[in-house]
C-alpha positions in Angstrom: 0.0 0.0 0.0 3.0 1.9 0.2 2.5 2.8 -3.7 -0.8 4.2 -3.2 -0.4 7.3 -1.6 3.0 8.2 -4.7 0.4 7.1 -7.4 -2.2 9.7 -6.1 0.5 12.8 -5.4 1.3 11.9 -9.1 -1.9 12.4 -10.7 -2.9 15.3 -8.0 0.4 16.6 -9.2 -0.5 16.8 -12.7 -4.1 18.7 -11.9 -2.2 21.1 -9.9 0.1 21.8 -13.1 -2.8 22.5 -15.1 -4.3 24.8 -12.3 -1.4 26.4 -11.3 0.1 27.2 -15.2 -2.2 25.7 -18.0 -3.6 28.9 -18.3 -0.2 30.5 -19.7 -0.7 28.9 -22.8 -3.0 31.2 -23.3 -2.9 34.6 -21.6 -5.8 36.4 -23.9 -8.0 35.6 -21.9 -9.5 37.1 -18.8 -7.1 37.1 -15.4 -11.1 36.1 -13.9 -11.9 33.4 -16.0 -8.0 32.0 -15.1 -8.4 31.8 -11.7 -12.0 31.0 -11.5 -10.8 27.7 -14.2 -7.8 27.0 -12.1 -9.8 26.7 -8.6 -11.9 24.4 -10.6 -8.7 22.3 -11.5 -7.5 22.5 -8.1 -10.7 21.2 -6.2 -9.3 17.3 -8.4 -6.1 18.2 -7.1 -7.6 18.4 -3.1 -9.4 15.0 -4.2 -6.2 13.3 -4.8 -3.5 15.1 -2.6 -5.7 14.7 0.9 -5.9 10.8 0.1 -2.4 10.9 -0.6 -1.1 12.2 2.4 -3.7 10.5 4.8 -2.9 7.4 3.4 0.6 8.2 3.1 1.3 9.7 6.7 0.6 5.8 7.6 3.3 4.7 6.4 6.0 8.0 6.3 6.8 10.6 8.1 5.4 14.0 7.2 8.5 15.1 6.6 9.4 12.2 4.0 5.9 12.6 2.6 7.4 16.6 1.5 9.9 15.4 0.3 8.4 12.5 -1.6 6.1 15.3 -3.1 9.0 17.6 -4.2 10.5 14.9 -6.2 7.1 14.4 -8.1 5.8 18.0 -8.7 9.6 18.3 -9.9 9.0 15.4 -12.6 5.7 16.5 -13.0 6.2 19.8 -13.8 9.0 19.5 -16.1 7.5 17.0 -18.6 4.3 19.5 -18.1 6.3 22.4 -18.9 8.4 20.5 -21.9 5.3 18.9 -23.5 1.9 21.1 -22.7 4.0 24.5 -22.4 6.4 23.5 -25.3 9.6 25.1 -23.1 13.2 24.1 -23.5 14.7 21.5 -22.0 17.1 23.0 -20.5 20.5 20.9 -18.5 19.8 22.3 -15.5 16.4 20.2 -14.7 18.8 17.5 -14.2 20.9 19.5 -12.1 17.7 20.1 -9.9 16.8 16.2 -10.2 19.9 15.3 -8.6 19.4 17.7 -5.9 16.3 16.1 -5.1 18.0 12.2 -5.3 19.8 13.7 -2.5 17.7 15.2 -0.2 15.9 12.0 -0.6 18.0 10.2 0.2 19.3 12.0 3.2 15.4 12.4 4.3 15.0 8.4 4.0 18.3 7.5 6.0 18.1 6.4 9.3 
């Protein structure tokens, strides 16, 4: 059951990308209408990201659960911004992954 709570933060993670930056795509259109769309998003996001950490804080700290969800909005957010937002890839995502390998690990040790 361990897997259950990542799986959820994953797809939670890809709503909040939407909410949070879809709207860039296209800026023409009312700041209103943005945010009113993007709370919209979000509520999916709550739906997935309060399981996730309720089921999750069974089995991690809340500490490691952060951590856990840094790493994921991290490789989220990067295939959101190469693929929906069509930005560069750019070396330094790696960089910023390996970061994150780290503090995981370091969070994880005992």
């Amino acid at each position: 059951m361990k897997i259950l709570p990542i799986c959820l933060l994953f797809v939670s993670n890809i709503f909040m990308s939407f909410a949070w930056y879809g709207h860039l795509k296209n800026t023409k259109s009312a700041l209103i209408f943005a945010i009113a769309s993007s709370w919209g998003i979000a509520f999916f996001e709550y739906c997935f990201s309060i399981p996730a950490n309720r089921i999750g804080s069974q089995y991690f700290t809340v500490a490691q659960l952060k951590i856990i969800q840094e790493v994921i909005t991290l490789i989220v957010f990067s295939g959101f911004s190469i693929l929906y937002l069509k930005q560069e890839f750019k070396l330094n995502y790696i960089y910023a992954f390996f970061c994150m390998i780290g503090a995981v690990y370091f969070m994880f040790k005992k």
